[in-house]
C-alpha positions as CSV (number, residue, x, y, z in Angstrom):
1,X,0.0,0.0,0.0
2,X,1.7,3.0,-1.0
3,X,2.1,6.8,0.6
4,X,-1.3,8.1,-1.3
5,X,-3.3,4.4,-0.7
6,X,-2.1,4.8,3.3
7,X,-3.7,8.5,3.3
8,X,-6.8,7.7,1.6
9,X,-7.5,4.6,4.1
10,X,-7.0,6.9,6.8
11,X,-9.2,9.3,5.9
12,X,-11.9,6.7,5.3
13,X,-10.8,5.7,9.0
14,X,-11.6,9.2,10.3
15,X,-15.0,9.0,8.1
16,X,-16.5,6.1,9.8
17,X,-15.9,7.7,13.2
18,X,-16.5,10.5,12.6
19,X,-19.9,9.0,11.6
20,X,-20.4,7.0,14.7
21,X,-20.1,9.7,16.7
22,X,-22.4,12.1,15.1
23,X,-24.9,9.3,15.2
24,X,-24.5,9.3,19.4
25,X,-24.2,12.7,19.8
26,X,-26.5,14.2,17.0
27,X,-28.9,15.0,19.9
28,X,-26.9,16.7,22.3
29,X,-24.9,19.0,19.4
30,X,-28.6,19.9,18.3
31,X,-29.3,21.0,21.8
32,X,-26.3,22.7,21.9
33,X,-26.4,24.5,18.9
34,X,-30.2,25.6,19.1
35,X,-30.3,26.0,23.0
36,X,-27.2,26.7,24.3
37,X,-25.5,28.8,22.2
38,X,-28.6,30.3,21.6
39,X,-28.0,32.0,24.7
40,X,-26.5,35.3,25.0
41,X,-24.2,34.2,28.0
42,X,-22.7,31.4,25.2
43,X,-23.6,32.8,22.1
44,X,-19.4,32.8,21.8
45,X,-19.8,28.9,21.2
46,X,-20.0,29.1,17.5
47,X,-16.8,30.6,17.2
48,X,-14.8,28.0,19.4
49,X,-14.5,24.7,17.4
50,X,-13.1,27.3,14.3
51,X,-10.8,28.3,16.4
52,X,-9.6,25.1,17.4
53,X,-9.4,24.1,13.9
54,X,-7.6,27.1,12.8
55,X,-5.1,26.2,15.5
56,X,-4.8,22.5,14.6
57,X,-4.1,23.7,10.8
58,X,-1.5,26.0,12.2
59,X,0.2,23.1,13.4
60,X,-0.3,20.9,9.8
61,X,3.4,20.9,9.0
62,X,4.8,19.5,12.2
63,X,1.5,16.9,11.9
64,X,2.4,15.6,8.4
65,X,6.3,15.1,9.5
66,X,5.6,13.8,13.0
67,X,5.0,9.8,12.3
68,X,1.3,8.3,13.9
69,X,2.3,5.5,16.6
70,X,-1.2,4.4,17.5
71,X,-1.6,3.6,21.0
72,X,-3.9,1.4,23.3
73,X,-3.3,3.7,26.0
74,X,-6.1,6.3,24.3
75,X,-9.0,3.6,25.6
76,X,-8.2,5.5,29.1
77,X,-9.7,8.6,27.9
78,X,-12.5,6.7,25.5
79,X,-14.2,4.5,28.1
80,X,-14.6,7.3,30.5
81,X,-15.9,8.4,27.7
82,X,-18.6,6.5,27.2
83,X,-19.6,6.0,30.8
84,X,-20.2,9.1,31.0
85,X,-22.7,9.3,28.1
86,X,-24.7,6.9,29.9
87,X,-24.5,8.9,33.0
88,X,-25.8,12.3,31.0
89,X,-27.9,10.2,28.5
90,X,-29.9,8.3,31.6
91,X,-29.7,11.1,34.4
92,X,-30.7,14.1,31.7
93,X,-27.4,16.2,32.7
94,X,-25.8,17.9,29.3
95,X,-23.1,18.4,30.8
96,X,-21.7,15.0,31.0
97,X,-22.4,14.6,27.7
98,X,-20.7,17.4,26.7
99,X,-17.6,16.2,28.7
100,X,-18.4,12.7,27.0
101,X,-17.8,14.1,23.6
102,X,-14.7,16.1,24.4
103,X,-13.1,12.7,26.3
104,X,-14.5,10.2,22.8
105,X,-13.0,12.7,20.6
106,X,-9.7,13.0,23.0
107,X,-9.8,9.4,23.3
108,X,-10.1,8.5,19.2
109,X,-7.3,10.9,18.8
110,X,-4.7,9.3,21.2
111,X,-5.9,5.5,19.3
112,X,-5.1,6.5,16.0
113,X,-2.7,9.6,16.1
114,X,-0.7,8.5,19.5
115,X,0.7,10.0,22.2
116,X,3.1,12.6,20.1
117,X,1.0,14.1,17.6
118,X,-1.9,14.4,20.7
119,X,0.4,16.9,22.4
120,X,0.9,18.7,19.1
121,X,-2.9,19.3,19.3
122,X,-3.4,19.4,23.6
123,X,-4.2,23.1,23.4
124,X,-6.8,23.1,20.6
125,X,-8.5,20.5,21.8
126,X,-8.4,22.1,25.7
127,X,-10.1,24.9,23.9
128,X,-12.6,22.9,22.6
129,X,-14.2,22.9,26.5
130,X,-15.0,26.2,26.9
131,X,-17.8,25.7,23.7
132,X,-19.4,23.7,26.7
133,X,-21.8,25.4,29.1
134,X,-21.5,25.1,32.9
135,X,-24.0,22.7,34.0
136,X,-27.6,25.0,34.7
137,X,-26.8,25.3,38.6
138,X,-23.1,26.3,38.4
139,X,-24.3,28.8,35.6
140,X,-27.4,30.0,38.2
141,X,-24.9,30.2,41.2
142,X,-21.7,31.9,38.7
143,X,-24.7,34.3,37.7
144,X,-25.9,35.2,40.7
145,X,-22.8,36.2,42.8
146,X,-21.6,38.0,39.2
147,X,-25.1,40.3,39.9
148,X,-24.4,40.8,43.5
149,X,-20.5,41.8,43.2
150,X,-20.9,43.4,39.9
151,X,-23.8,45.8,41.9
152,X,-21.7,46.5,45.0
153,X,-19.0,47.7,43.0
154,X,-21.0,49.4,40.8
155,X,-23.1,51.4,43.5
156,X,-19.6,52.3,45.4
157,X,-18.5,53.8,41.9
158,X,-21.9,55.5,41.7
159,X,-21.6,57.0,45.0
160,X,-17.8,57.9,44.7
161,X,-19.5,60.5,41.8
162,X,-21.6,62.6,44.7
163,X,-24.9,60.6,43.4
164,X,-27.6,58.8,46.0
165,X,-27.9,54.9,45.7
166,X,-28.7,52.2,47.8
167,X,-28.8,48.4,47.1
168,X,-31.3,45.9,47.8
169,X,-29.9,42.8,46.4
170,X,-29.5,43.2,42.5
171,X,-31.5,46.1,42.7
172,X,-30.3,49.7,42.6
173,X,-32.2,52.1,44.2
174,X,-30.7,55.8,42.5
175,X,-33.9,57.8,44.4
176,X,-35.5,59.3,40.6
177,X,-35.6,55.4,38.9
178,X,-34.2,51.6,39.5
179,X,-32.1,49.6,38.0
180,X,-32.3,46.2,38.0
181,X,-29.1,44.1,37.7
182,X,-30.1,41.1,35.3
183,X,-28.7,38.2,34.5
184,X,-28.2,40.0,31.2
185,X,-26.1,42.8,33.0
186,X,-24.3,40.1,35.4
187,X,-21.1,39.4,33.2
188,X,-21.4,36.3,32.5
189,X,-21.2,36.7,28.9
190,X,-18.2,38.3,29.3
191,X,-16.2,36.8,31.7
192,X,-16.2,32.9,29.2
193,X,-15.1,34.8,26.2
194,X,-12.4,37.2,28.1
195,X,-10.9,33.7,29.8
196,X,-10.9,32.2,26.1
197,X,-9.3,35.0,24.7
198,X,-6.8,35.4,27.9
199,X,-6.0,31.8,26.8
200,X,-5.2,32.6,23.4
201,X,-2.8,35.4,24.3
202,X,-0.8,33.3,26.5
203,X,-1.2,30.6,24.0
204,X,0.7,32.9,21.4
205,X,2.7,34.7,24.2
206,X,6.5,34.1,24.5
207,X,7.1,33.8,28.4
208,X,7.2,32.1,31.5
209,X,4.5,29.9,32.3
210,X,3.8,31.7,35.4
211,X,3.4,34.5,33.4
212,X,0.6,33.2,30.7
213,X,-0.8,31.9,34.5
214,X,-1.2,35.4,36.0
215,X,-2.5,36.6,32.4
216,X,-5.2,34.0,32.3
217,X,-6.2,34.6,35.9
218,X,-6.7,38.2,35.9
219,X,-9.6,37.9,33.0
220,X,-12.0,37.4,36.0
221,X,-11.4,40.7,38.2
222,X,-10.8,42.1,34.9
223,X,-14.5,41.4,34.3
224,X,-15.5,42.2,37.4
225,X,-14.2,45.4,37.4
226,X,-15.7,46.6,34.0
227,X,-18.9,45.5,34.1
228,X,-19.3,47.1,37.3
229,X,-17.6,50.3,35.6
230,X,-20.6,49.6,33.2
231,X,-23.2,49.7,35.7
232,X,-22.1,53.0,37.0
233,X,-22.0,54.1,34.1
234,X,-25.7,53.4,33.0
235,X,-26.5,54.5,36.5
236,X,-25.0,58.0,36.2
237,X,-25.7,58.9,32.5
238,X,-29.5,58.0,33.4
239,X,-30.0,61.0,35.1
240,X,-29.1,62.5,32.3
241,X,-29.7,61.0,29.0
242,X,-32.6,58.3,30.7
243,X,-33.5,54.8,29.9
244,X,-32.0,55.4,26.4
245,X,-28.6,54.3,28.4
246,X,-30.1,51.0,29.4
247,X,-31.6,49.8,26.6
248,X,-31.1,50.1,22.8
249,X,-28.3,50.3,20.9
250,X,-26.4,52.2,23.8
251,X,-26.8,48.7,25.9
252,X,-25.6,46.6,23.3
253,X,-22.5,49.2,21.9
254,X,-21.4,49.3,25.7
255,X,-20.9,45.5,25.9
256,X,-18.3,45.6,22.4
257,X,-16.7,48.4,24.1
258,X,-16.0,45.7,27.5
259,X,-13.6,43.6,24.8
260,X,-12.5,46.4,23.1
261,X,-11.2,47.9,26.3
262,X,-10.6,44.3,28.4
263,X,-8.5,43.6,25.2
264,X,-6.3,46.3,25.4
265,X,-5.9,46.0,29.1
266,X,-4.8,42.4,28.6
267,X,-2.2,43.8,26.0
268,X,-0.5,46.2,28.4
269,X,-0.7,43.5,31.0
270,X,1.3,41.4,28.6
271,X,3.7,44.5,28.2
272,X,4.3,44.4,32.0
273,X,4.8,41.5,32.5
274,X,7.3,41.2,29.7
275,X,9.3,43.4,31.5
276,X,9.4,41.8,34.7
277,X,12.4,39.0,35.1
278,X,15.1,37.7,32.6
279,X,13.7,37.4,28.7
280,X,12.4,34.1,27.7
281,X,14.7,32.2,25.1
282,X,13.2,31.9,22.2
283,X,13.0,27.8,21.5
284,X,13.8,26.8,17.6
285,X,11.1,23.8,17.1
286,X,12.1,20.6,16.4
287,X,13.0,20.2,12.0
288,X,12.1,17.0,9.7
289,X,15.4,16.1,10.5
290,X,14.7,14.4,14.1
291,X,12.1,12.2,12.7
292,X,12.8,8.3,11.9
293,X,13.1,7.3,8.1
294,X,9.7,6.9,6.5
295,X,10.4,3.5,5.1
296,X,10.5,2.2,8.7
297,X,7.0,3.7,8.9
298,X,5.0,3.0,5.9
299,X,2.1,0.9,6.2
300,X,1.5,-3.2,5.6
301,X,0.9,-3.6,2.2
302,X,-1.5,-6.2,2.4
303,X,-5.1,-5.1,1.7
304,X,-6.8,-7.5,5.0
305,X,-4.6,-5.1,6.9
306,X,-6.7,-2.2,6.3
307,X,-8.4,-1.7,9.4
308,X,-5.2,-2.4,11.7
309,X,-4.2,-1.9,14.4
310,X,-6.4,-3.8,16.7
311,X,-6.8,-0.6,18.6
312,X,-9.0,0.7,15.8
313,X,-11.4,-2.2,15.4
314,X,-11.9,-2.2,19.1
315,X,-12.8,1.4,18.9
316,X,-15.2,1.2,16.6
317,X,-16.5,-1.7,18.0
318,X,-17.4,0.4,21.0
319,X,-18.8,3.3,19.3
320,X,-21.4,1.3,17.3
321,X,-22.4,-1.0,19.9
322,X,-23.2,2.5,22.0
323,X,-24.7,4.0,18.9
324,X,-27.2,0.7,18.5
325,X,-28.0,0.3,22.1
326,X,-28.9,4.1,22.2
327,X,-30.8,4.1,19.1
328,X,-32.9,1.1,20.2
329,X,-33.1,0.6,23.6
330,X,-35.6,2.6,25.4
331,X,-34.1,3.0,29.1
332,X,-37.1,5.5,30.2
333,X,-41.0,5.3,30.4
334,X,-43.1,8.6,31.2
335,X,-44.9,7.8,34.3
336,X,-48.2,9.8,34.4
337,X,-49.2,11.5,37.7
338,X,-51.1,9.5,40.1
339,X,-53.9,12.0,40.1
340,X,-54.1,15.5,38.5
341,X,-52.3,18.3,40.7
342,X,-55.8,20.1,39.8
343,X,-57.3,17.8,42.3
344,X,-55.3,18.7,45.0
345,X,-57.5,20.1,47.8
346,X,-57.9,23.4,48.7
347,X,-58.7,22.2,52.3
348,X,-56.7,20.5,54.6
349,X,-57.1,20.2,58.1
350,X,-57.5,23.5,59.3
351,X,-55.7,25.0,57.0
352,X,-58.0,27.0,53.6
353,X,-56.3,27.5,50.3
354,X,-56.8,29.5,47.2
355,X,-55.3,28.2,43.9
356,X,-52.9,30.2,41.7
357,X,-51.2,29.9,38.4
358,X,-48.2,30.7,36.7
359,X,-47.7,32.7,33.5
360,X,-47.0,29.9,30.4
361,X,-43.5,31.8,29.9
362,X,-42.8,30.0,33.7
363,X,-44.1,26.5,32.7
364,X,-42.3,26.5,29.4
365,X,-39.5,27.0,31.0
366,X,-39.7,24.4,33.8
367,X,-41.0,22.2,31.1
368,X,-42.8,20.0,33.9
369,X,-45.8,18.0,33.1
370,X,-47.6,19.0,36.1
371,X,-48.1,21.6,39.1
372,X,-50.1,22.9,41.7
373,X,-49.9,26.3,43.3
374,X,-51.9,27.0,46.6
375,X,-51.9,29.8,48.9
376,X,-52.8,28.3,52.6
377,X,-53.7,30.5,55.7
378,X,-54.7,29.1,58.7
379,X,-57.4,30.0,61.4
380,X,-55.4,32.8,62.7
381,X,-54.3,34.2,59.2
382,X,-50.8,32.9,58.5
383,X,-50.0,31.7,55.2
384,X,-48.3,29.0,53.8
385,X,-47.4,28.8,50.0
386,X,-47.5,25.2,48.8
387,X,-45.8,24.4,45.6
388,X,-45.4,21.2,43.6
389,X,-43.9,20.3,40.1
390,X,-44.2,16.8,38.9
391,X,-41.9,15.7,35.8
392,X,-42.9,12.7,34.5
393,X,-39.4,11.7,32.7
394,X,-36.4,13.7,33.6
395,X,-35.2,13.7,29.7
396,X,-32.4,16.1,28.8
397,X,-33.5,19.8,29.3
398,X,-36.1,18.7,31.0
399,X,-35.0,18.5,34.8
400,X,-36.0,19.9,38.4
401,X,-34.8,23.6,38.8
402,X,-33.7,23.3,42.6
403,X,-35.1,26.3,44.6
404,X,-32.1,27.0,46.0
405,X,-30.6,28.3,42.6
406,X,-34.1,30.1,42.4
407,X,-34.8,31.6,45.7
408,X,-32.2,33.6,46.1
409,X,-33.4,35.7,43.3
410,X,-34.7,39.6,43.7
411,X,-32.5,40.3,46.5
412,X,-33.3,36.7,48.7
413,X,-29.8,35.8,50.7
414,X,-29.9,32.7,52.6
415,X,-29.2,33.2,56.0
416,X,-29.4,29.6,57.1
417,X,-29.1,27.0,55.0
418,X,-29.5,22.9,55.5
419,X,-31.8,19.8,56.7
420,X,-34.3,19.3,58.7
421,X,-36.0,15.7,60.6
422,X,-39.7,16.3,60.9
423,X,-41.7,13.2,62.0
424,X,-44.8,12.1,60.3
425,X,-46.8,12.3,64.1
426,X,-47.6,15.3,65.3
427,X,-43.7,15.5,67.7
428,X,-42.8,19.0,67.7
429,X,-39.7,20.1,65.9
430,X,-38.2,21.7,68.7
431,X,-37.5,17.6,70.0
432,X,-36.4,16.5,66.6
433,X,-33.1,15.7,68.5
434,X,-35.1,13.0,70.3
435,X,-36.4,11.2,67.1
436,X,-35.0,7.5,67.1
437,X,-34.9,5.0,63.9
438,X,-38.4,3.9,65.4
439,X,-40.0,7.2,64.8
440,X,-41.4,7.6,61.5
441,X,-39.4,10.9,59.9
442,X,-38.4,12.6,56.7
443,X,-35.9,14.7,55.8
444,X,-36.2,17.8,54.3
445,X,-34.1,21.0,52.9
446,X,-34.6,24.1,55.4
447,X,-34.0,27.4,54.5
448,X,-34.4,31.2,56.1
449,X,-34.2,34.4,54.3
450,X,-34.0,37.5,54.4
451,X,-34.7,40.5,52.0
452,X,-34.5,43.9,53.0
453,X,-35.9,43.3,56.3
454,X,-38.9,40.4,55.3
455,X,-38.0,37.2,56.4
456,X,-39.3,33.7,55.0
457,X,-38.7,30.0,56.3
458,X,-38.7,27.5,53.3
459,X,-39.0,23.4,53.6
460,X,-38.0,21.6,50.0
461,X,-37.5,18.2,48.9
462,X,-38.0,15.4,45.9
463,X,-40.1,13.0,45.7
464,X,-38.2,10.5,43.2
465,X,-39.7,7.1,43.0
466,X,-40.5,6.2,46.2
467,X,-37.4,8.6,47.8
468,X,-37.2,11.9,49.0
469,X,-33.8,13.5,47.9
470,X,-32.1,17.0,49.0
471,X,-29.9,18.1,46.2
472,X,-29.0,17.7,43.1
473,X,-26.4,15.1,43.1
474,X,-28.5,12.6,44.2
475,X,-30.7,13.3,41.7
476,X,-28.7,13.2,38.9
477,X,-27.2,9.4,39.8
478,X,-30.6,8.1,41.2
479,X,-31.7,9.0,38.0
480,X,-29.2,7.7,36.2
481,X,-29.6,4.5,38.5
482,X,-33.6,3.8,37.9
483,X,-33.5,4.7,34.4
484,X,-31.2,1.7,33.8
485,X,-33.0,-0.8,36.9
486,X,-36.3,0.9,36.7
487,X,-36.7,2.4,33.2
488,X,-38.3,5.8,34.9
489,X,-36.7,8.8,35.7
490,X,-40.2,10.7,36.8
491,X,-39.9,12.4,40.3
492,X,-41.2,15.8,41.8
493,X,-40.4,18.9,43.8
494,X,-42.0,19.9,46.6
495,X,-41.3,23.6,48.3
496,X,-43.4,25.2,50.9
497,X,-42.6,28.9,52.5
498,X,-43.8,30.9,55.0
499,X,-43.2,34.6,56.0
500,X,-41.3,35.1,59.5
501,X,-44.3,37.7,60.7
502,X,-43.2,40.9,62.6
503,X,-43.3,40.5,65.8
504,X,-42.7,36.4,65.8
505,X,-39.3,34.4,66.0
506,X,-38.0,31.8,63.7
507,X,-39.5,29.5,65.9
508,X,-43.0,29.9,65.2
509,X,-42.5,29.6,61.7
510,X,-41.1,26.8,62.5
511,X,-43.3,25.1,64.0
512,X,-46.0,26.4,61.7
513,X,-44.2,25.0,58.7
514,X,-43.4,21.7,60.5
515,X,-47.1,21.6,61.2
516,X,-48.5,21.9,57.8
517,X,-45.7,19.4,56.6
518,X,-47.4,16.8,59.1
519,X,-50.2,17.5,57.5
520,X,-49.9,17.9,53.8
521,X,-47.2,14.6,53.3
522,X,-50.4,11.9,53.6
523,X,-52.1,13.6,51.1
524,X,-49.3,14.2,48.6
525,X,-48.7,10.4,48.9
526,X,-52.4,10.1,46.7
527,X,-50.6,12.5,44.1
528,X,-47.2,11.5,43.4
529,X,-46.3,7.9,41.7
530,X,-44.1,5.9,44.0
């Protein structure tokens, strides 16, 4: 098989994986072409795999000289690989399949290219990660501490100019207006694309590594700092101009001028530190001349040899038995709702409820199946606000938002955070300490907050087949778990709050909250499946 026959059957090779792994991942790069980079915050993901290329054709001469030595060892990032596709394809988490893609595609490249020409390409395929959103909770939590910074800052700045604000959470309060610190205004959709960019300027930057360290790092106080420069900005030019400065084409010229001006901060950052410490010697890379004779490299010339090594048969072996049991295998069933959250009654024990909805906006974005919203109060007027979503197959996209990345919203801080025992008999909470493994309990997520001077106690959980969970880990693998034992991945969430009432401690809450939960589990047990 000669030079041009050996090329040609590699590229065939790199066809029919390249093929097998579309066919696994078709749905997840849909999603995260239509949904995720859809997003303003990622919107930057479009650009990242040509920028990997571009880097990997950069580095086509040293590829064509360098010689492949295919190597088993590559099966230690494939495998993973795979698992973890099952984990995100039964559990509904993207993210793992995103971080399944990037390990297969890793992995195939260490097979067939080996261990040398995989270093050649380490930095444009490390690249390749940050096309990848943060899984939805990190991205909530990033978000909101972004908001919360970014308008401290920004209000200082505000202030330092003579002008009147105060903060209440995301909001500024300027005394003629408000402005509200969205997620749009938080800086996440700058600080992902100034970290990729501080990347490629130490990528290309001629210096120590410590150096293209600090460089790197500094892209998030860097962002920081400007968007809440841009805050102040909008905040002081209101009383001017108005809400012409947070909207329009003002809003959206403001956010180019962040790279414009993070850019150029970066470059004198570079200058700096170029400055500081002995020059960097420049390193001539390795010529043609280091590399083994070609004849010692050439191919088998007999045709049955085509698909050798054994590495690669075993690869592709892997990748369609993954693709066929994907494709044809149905792992999850939709579980309908016992009985219709519409049914749920408005009266329980003492307690009398009046029935609320949600706007459709909400509910397509939950994309639950289910939910009931009721406003209790009890004989002496305290409310309780009872809350249930019911999912009936936790597919991808379509997963429980915790209430602890949505509580915290419009200014909400938790001031006390964690679980709670309440028994199913009517044992006060303030004995929980005395509940034994012969007292019938559950366990529950507890949380207080406060917002500019309201307080509110919260009790959450999930019902998930026959369980009752408290964060998101544990649903992720038990979902993973029952989807492949069970075939269902249906479950619920369940969130109650009432207001800490002037004049009342945390303790009556308490104990009203713990009260109602005695008395609203019994009847949730007709709702939810088990």
């Amino acid at each position: 098989m000669n030079d041009s026959a050996a090329s040609y059957a590699g590229w065939i090779k790199a066809a029919l994986m390249a093929l097998l792994v579309a066919g696994i991942y078709y749905s997840t790069l849909v999603w995260l072409a239509d949904t995720d980079w859809g997003r303003a915050d990622y919107s930057y993901g479009y650009m990242i795999p040509l920028v990997s290329l571009y880097l990997v054709w950069e580095k086509r001469r040293e590829l064509r000289e360098l010689p492949s030595l295919p190597s088993r060892a590559g099966f230690l990032a494939l495998v993973p690989g795979l698992v973890l596709f099952w984990l995100g394809e039964l559990s509904g988490e993207f993210f793992s399949l995103y971080l399944s893609f990037w390990l297969v595609i890793v992995g195939l490249c260490w097979i067939n290219l080996g261990w040398g020409k995989l270093k050649l390409i380490a930095f444009p395929l490390v690249i390749l990660l940050s096309m990848f959103p943060p899984p939805n909770f990190i991205h909530t939590k990033i978000s909101l501490q972004l908001k919360l910074i970014s308008s401290k800052l920004g209000v200082a700045v505000i202030q330092a100019f003579g002008l009147s604000a105060y903060r209440e959470g995301n909001v500024i309060d300027l005394g003629f207006t408000q402005l509200q610190v969205v997620d749009a205004c938080s800086g996440l959709r700058y600080l992902f694309p100034l970290m990729v960019m501080g990347l490629l300027l130490a990528y290309f930057y001629k210096a120590a590594l410590w150096k293209k360290v600090v460089l790197v790092v500094s892209t998030v106080p860097l962002t920081i700092i400007i968007n809440s420069l841009r805050i102040a900005a909008t905040g002081v030019l209101y009383r001017y101009w108005g809400a012409a400065v947070a909207e329009g084409f003002f809003h959206g010229f403001s956010g180019w001028l962040i790279f414009i001006f993070a850019l150029a901060v970066l470059l004198i950052e570079m200058a700096i530190l170029g400055k500081i410490g002995p020059p960097t010697p420049y390193l001539r890379p390795r010529t043609s001349g280091h590399m083994p004779p070609t004849s010692d490299l050439r191919p088998p010339t007999s045709v049955l040899r085509f698909l050798r090594p054994a590495h690669f048969l075993v690869a592709v072996a892997l990748l369609a038995a993954t693709l066929a049991v994907s494709q044809f295998v149905e792992f999850r069933e939709k579980v309908p709702i016992t009985r219709p959250l519409a049914e749920f009654p408005t009266e329980v024990g003492e307690w009398s409820g009046r029935r609320t909805a949600m706007d459709q906006m909400f509910i397509d974005t939950l994309d639950l199946s289910d939910y009931v919203i009721v406003d209790y109060a009890g004989r002496d007027g305290k409310t309780v606000n009872f809350y249930v979503a019911y999912y009936e197959s936790q597919r991808k996209g379509e997963s429980i938002h915790s209430p602890e990345t949505c509580l915290p919203g419009s200014g909400w801080s938790f001031k006390q955070a964690g679980t709670i025992t309440i028994p199913l008999t009517s044992v006060p909470v303030s004995t929980n300490e005395r509940i034994n493994q012969s007292t019938p309990s559950i366990t529950i997520n507890r949380a207080f907050m406060e917002n500019a001077g309201q307080r509110q106690l919260s009790y959450f959980w999930f019902p998930q087949r026959g369980r009752v969970l408290t964060n998101a880990y544990q649903l992720k693998l038990f979902a993973f778990w029952d989807a492949l034992t069970k075939q269902r991945t249906d479950g619920a969430l369940v969130r109650l709050i009432t207001p800490v009432y002037g004049g009342e401690e945390v303790a009556d809450a308490e104990e009203r909250l713990a009260a109602f939960t005695q008395e609203i589990l019994p009847i949730l047990d007709q709702f939810i499946p088990k």
